[in-house]
N, C-alpha and C positions, 0 to 999 in steps of 0.2 A: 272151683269153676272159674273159669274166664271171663275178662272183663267184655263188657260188649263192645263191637268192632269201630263202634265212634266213640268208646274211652278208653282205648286201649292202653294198657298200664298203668291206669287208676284205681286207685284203691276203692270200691263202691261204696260202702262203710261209709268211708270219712268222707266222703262226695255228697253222700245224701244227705249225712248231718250236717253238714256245714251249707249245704243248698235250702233245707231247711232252717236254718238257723238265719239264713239271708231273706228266704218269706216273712218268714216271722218276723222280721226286723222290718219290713215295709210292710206290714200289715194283715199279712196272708193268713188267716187263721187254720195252722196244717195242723191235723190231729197227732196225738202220740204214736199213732201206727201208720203215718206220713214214712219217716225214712226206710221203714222194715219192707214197704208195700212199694217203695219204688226203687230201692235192691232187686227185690223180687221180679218186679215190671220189667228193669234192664235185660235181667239174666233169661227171662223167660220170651219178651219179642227179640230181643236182639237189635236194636236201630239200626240204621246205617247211614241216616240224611237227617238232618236237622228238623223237619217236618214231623219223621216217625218220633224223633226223640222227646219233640216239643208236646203230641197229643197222652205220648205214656206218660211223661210227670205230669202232664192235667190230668188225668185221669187219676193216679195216684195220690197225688198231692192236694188237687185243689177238693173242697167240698160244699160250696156255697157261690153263687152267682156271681155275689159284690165282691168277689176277692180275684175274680177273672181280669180286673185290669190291673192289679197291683201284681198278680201271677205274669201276665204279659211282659210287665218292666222290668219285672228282676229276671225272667229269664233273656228277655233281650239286651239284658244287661253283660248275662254270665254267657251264653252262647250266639252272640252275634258274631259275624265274620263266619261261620260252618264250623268244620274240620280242625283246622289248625292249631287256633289259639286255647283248642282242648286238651290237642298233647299237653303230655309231661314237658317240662320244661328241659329234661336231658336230651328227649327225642329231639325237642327243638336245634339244639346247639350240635347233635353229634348228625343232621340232617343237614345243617347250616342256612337252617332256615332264620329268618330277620322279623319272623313275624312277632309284632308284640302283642301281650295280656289285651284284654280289654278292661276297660278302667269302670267302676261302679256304676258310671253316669250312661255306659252304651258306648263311649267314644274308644279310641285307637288311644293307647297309651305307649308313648317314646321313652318313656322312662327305662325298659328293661324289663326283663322276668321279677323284678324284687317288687316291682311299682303294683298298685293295686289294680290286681285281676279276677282273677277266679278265685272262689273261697279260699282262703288260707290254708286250709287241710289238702288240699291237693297239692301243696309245692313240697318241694325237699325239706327235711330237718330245717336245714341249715337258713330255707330262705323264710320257712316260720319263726325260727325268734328273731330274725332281723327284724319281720312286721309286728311280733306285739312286743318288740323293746320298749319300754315306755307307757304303751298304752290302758289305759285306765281300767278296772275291772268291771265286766258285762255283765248285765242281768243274767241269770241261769236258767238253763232251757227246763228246769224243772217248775217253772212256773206258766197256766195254759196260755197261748200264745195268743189270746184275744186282750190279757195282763199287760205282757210283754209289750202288747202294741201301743199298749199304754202307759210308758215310763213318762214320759212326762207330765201328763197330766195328774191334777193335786187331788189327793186322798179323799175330797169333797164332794166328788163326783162319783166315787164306787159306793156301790151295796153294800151291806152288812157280809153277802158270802163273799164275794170276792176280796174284804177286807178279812176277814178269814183264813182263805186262803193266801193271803202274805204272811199273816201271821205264823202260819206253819210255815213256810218260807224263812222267815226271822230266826224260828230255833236254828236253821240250820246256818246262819249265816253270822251269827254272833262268835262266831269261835276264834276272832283275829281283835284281840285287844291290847291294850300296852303292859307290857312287863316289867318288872322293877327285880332289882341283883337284892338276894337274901345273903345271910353271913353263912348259909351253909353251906356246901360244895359235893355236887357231883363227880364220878367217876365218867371219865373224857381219854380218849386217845388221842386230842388235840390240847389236851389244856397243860397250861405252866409248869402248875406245881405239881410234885410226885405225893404222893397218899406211902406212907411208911409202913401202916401199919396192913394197905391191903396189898400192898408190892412182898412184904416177909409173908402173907395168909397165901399170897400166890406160891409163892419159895417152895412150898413144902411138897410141890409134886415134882419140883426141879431138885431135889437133895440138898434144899436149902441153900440153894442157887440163885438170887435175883437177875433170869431171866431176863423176863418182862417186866417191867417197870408201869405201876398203874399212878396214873397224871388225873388230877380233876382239876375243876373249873368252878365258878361261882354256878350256885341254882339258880335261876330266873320263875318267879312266878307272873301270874297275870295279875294286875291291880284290882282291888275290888272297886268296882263300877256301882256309882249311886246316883238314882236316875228320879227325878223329881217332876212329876207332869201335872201342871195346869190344866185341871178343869171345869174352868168357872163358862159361863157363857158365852163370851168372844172365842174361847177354844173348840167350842162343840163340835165344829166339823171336825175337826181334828183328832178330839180324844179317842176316840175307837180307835185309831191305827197305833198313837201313842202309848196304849194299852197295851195294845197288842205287843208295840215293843216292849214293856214292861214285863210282859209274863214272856215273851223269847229270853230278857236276861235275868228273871228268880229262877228259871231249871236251874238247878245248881248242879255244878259239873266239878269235877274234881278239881282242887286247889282254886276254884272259883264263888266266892260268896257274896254274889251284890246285893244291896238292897234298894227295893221299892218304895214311892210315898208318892200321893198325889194330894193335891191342895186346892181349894178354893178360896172358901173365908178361914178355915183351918189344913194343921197335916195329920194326913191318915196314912200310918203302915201298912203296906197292902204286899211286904215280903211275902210272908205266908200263905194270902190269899192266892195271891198271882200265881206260886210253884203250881199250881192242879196242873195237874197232866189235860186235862177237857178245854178247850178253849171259852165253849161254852159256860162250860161252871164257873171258870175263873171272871169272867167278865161279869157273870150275875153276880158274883161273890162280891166282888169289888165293887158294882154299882149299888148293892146291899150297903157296902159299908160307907161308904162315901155321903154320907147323907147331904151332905152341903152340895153336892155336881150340881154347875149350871148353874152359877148365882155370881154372889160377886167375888172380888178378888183382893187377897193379902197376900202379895207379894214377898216384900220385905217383910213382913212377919212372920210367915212360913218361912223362909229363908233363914229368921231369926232363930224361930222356933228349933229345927234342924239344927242347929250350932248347937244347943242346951241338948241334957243330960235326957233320956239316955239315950240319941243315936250320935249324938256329934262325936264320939270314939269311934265311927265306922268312916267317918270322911277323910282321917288320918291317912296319908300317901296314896287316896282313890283318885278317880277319873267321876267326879261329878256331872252329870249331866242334864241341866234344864228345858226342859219342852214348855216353853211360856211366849206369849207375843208380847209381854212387855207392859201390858195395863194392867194398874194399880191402882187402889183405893188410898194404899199409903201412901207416904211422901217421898219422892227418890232419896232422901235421906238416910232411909232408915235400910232401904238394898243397897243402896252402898257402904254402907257400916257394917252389914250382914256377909259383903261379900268379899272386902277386905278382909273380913275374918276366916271366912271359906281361904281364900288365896292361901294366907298363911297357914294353914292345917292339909288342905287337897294336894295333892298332885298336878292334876288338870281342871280349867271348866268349858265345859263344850255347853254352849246355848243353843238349842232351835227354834227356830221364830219360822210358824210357815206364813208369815204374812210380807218376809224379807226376798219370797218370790218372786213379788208384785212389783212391775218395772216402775223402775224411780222412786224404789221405798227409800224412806231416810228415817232412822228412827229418833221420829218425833216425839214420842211418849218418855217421860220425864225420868220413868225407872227406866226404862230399856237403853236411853242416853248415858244416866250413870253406872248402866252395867256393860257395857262394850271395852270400857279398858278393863277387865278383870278377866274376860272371854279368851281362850288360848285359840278354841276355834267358835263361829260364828255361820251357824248354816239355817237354810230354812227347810229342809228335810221335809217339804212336803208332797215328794211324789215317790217313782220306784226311784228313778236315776237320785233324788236328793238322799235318800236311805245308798246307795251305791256310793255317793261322797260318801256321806257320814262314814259308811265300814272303811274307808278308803282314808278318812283322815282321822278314826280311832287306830287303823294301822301305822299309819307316819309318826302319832306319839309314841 
């Protein structure tokens, strides 16, 4: 079926997802059956004036009162000026028309077809990876769009269910971690070396012919990821979500085996706990075992503890990762003794501190001072977008 006569050879699909993906983004709370119901809307009035086009996506799109002026801005944003600046951008050029994009803000943008206009889905291949060269990776629309509207703000402000639902969010978002070269090697049709013995097992359909020549490469696996959360009382707002990441990295996935601990005045392994498939179980399980949550804090002795027998043969070439703000009962002495020894055994140490949010933090707490030179990265991961760094600079290692 045909596009309607004021989007004439736009793909509807990728119009509507990406129109929604623009509400959502200013705050428009559109449901799951937002882009299917406003395909449908197009195909079925037919627009033809900017008027009929503006009342089918409200109607479609919007479903609550308070979302009518954020609805207003983003479409005055995406279809101001009528007609024109909707075409395709080929229509444009082979019409010889001058008209340019409209830029996010509402305004007339000089820049050209490439400069920011209409959702990205609607331009050519070639002018979408111009626009997202570079840019950083977005929240997923698979999360509800009242979330979404809330990347910034800090995990301290959501519920128990909407913390939840990140959480199942988390399983699927963990799957980009750092890789370290094994001594074994792969079968590659780009790699260096030739494999002899599977280049002569090929031969034998060729009359013992080396044909085809089979090349491998070094294996890559993913690092085991050891992930230590603070949950004494300064962290309480936090540990829920921290959890949550916790049981997103025990599912254990093939060639991947992290392990779990959280700490207060002591450390508890919570590997096993965490893997439940129930979020619910898992989070009773572990607030079960933890008998210490919400008290005070051993820093560097937990850290200590960790190095000793029997987990510190798991820190060996991992991606360590701490969820702590840094206050201590101990003496920074004894975290910095603790983590010079981590350095020399891990891989990486990633710190989260969601208190390094707060404008003008400097960290003043005396462990959190002696642990900043041992940090490869140093984030405060406490909202969506800090979780978006964090997968963003577990991938750079």
């Amino acid at each position: 079926m045909t596009s309607p006569a004021l989007l004439r050879g736009v793909d509807l699909a990728a119009f509507a997802a990406a129109l929604v993906a623009r509400l959502r983004a200013g705050g428009v709370a559109v449901s799951a059956s937002g882009p299917a119901a406003f395909v449908a809307a197009m195909r079925e009035l037919v627009p033809t004036s900017r008027t009929q086009l503006y009342w089918a996506s409200r109607l479609a799109l919007v479903n609550r009162v308070e979302d009518l002026p954020g609805f207003d801005a983003v479409f005055d944003a995406v279809f101001a000026d009528a007609v024109l600046p909707i075409d395709p951008v080929a229509l444009r050029q082979q019409r010889g028309l001058a008209a340019s994009p409209v830029s996010a803000t509402g305004r007339r943008n000089d820049a050209g077809p490439e400069a920011d206009g209409l959702p990205w889905m609607t331009r050519p291949p070639s002018l979408r990876a111009a626009d997202t060269a570079g840019e950083a990776a977005a929240i997923p629309d698979v999360l509800p769009s009242r979330i979404v509207a809330r990347a910034e703000e800090p995990f301290e402000r959501f519920d128990d269910a909407d913390l939840r639902t990140i959480g199942i969010w988390l399983e699927q978002a963990v799957s980009h971690w750092p890789v370290r070269r094994t001594l074994r090697a792969e079968i590659n049709r780009h790699g260096k070396h030739i494999d002899l013995r599977a280049t002569m097992r090929a031969a034998r359909t060729t009359g013992w012919e080396p044909v085809v020549l089979k090349r491998t490469r070094p294996r890559r696996r993913r690092r085991r990821l050891v992930l230590v959360c603070d949950v004494s009382r300064s962290m309480q707002p936090y540990a829920a979500i921290y959890l949550h990441l916790m049981r997103a990295t025990a599912l254990r996935q093939a060639g991947f085996h992290p392990e779990v601990f959280a700490f207060s005045t002591t450390l508890t392994r919570l590997t096993a706990v965490m893997a439940h498939r129930s979020p619910e179980a898992a989070l009773a399980r572990a607030n079960a075992k933890v008998a210490d949550r919400y008290g005070g804090t051993h820093l560097g002795g937990s850290i200590a503890e960790l190095l000793s027998a029997p987990y510190g043969a798991a820190l060996r070439g991992a991606v360590v990762m701490i969820a702590s703000d840094g206050w201590d009962s101990d003496s920074p002495e004894v975290l910095e003794r603790a983590l010079a020894r981590l350095k020399r055994r891990a891989a990486h140490l990633v710190w989260l501190n969601p208190r390094a949010a707060a404008p003008g933090f400097q960290p003043l707490a005396g462990s959190m001072a002696a642990a900043l030179p041992y940090c490869d990265v140093f984030l405060p991961a406490h909202s969506l977008a800090g979780l978006r760094d964090l997968s963003a600079a577990l991938a750079r290692l």
